[in-house]
C-alpha positions as CSV (number, residue, x, y, z in Angstrom):
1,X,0.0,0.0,0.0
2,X,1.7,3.6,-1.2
3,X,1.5,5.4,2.2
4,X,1.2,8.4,0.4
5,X,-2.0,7.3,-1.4
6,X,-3.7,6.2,2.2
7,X,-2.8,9.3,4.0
8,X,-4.2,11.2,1.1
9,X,-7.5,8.9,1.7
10,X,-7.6,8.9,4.7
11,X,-7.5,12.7,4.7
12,X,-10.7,13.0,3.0
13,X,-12.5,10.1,5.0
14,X,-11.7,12.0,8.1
15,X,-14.8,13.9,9.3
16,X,-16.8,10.3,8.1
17,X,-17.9,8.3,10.5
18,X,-17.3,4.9,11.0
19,X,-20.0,2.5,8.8
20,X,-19.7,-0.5,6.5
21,X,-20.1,1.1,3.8
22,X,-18.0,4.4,4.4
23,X,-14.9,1.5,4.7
24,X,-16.0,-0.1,1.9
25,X,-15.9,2.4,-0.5
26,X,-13.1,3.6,1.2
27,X,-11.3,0.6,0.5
28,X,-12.3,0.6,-3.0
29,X,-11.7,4.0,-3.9
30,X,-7.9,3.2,-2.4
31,X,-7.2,0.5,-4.8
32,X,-8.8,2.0,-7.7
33,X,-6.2,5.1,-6.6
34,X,-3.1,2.9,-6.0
35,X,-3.6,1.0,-9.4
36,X,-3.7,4.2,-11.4
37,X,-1.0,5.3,-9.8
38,X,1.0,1.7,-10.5
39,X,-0.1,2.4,-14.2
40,X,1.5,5.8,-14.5
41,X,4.8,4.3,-13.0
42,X,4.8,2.1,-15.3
43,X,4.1,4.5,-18.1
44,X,7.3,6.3,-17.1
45,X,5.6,9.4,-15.2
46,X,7.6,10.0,-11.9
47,X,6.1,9.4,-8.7
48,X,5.2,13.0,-8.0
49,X,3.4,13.2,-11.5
50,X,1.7,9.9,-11.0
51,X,0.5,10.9,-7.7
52,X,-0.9,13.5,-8.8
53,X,-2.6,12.0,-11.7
54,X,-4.1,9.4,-9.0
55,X,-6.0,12.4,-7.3
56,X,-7.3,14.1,-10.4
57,X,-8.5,10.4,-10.9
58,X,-10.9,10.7,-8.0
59,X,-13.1,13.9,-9.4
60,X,-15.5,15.9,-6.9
61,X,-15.5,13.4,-3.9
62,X,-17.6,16.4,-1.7
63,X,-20.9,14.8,-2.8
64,X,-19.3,11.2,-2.1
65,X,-18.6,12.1,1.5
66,X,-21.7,14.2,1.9
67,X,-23.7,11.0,1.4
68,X,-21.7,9.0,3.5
69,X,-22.5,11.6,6.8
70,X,-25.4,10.6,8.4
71,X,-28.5,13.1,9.5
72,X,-27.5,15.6,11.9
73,X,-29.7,14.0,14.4
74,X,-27.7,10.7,14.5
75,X,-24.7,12.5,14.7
76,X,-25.7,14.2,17.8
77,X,-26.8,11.0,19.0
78,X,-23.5,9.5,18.1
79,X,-21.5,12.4,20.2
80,X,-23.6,12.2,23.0
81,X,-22.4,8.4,23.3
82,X,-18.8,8.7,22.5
83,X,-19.3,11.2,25.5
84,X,-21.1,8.8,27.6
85,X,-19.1,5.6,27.0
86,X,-15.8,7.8,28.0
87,X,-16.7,8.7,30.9
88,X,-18.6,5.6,32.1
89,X,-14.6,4.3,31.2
90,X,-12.9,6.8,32.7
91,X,-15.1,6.6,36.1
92,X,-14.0,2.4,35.9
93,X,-10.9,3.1,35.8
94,X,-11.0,4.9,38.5
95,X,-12.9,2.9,40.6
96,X,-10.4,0.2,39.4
97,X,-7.5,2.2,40.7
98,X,-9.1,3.5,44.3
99,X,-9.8,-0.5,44.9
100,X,-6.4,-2.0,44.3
101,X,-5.1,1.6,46.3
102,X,-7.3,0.6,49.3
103,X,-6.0,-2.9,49.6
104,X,-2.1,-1.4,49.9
105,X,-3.1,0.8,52.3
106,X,-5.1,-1.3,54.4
107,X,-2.0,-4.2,54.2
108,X,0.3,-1.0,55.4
109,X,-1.9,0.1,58.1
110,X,-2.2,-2.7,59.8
111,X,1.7,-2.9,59.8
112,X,1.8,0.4,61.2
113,X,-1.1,0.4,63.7
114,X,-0.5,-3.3,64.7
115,X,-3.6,-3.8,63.6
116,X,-4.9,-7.5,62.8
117,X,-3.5,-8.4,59.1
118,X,-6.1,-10.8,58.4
119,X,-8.8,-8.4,59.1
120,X,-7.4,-5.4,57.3
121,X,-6.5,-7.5,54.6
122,X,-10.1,-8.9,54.3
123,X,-11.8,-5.8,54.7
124,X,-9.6,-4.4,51.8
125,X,-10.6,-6.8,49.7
126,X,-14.3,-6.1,50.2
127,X,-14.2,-3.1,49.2
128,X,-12.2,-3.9,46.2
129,X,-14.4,-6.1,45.1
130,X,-17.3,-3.9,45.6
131,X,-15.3,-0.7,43.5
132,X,-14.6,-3.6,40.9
133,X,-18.0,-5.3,40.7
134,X,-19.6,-1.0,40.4
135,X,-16.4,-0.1,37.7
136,X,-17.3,-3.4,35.8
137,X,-20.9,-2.8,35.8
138,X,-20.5,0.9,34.4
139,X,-18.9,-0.7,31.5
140,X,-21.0,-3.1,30.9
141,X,-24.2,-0.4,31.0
142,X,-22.1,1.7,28.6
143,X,-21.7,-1.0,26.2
144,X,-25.4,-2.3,26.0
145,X,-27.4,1.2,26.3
146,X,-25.5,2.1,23.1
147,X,-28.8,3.5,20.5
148,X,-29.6,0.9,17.7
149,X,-28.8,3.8,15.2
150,X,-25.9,4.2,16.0
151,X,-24.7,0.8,16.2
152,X,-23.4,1.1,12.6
153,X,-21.1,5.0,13.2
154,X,-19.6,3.5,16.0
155,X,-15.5,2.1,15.0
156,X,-14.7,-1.2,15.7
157,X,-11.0,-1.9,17.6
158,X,-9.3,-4.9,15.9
159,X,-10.6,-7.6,18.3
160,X,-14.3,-6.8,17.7
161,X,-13.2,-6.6,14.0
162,X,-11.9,-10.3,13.8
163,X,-14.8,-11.6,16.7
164,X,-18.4,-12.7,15.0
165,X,-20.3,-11.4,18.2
166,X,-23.5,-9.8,16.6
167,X,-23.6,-7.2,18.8
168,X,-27.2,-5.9,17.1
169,X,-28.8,-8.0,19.6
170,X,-29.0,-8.3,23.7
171,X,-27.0,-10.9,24.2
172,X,-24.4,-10.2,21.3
173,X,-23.8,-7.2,23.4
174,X,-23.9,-8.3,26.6
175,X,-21.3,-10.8,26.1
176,X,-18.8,-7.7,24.2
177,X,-19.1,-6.0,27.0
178,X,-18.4,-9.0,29.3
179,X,-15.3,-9.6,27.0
180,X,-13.9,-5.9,26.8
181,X,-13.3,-5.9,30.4
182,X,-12.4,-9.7,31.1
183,X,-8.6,-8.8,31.5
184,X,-9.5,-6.4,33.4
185,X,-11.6,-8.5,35.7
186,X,-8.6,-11.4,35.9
187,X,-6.4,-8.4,36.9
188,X,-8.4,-7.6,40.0
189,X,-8.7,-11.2,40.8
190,X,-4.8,-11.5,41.0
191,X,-4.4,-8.9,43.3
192,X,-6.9,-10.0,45.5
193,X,-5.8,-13.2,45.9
194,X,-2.2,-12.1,45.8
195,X,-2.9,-9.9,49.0
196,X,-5.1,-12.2,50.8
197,X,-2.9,-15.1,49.9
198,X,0.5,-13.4,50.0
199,X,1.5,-16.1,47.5
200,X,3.0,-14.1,44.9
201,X,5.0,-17.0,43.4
202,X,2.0,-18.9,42.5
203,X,-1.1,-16.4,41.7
204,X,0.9,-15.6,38.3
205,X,-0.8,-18.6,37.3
206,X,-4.1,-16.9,36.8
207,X,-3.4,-15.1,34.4
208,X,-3.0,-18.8,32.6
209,X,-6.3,-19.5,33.6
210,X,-7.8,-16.4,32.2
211,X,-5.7,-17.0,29.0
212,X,-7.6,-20.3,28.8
213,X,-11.1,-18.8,29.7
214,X,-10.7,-16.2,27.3
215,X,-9.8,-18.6,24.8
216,X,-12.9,-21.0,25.1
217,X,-15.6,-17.4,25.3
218,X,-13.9,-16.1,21.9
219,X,-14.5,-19.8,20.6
220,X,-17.8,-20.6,21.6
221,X,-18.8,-16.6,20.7
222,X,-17.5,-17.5,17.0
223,X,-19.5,-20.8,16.8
């Protein structure tokens, strides 16, 4: 792929919104670029000339992208839940943070108040698990009260792109939530144990566990 030629693209994609068929034509509209642009090297035109050619190719692409934008009403609603879905993340994270926090500080107050380990320890824990099971549940609400209209605007990250979860439906999306924040979830669960258990040498191995979870979801989702 001449970089040159994508940048170009991608230039004049760049206030489109994410759909199927925006990348599609996209995609297309690259190729068909890239090949005249391989024909005018091979015609003997330098690459500046043939580059140059390759956009003249394209003609008035301002009524092309103006029917690939969607009503202004969708992209409002499309805003408003890029908005939403960042800060229901940002607020997780958060909460994610603060819980693993708390259980350091409780294991180094009870050193320093002679306090009971085991308790301390214990109680940390709790309340991790409570700032987890609130952070994890924010991201799971932001994933599934996602508008059906703008189910198709909304950019896929590579994992979704290569999963066959149909996330059009309730359980589709329920279970793309549940895997967005799996690791996540089998991060908290290794410090929680970690501190409670104080076995260090051993938890590692949940994260082998979780490798082999995550695994059999991503198989039995593509099924």
């Amino acid at each position: 792929m001449n970089i040159k030629i994508k940048k170009h693209i991608d230039s004049i994609f760049s206030e489109v919104p994410y759909s199927k068929k925006a990348e599609e034509l996209k995609e297309e509209i690259m190729a068909d670029m890239e090949a005249h642009f391989n024909d005018r090297i091979a015609a003997g035109e330098s690459e500046q000339d043939a580059f140059r050619s390759a956009c003249e190719s394209l003609g008035d692409m301002e009524s092309v992208i103006k029917n690939l934008i969607p009503e202004k009403d969708i992209m409002e609603k499309i805003d408003r839940y890029k908005k939403f879905k960042a800060t229901m993340t940002s607020i997780a994270v958060f909460l994610y943070i603060i819980g693993i926090a708390v259980v350091v500080a409780m294991t180094s107050l009870s050193a320093l108040f002679d306090g009971d380990p085991a308790i301390m320890s214990i109680l940390g824990t709790v309340i991790l698990l409570v700032l987890a099971a609130i952070a994890t549940g924010l991201i799971i609400f932001s994933r599934m009260t996602i508008p059906q209209e703008v189910v198709p605007y909304i950019r896929k990250n590579p994992s979704e792109e290569r999963s066959n979860i149909d996330t059009s439906t309730f359980r589709g999306r329920f279970l793309r939530a549940f895997t967005d924040c799996f690791w996540t979830l089998i991060t908290i669960i290794y410090f929680v144990v970690s501190f409670a258990t104080h076995e260090w040498g051993i938890t590692w191995l949940i994260f082998l566990i979780g490798a082999a979870i995550d695994k059999a979801v991503k198989s039995f989702c593509e099924d």
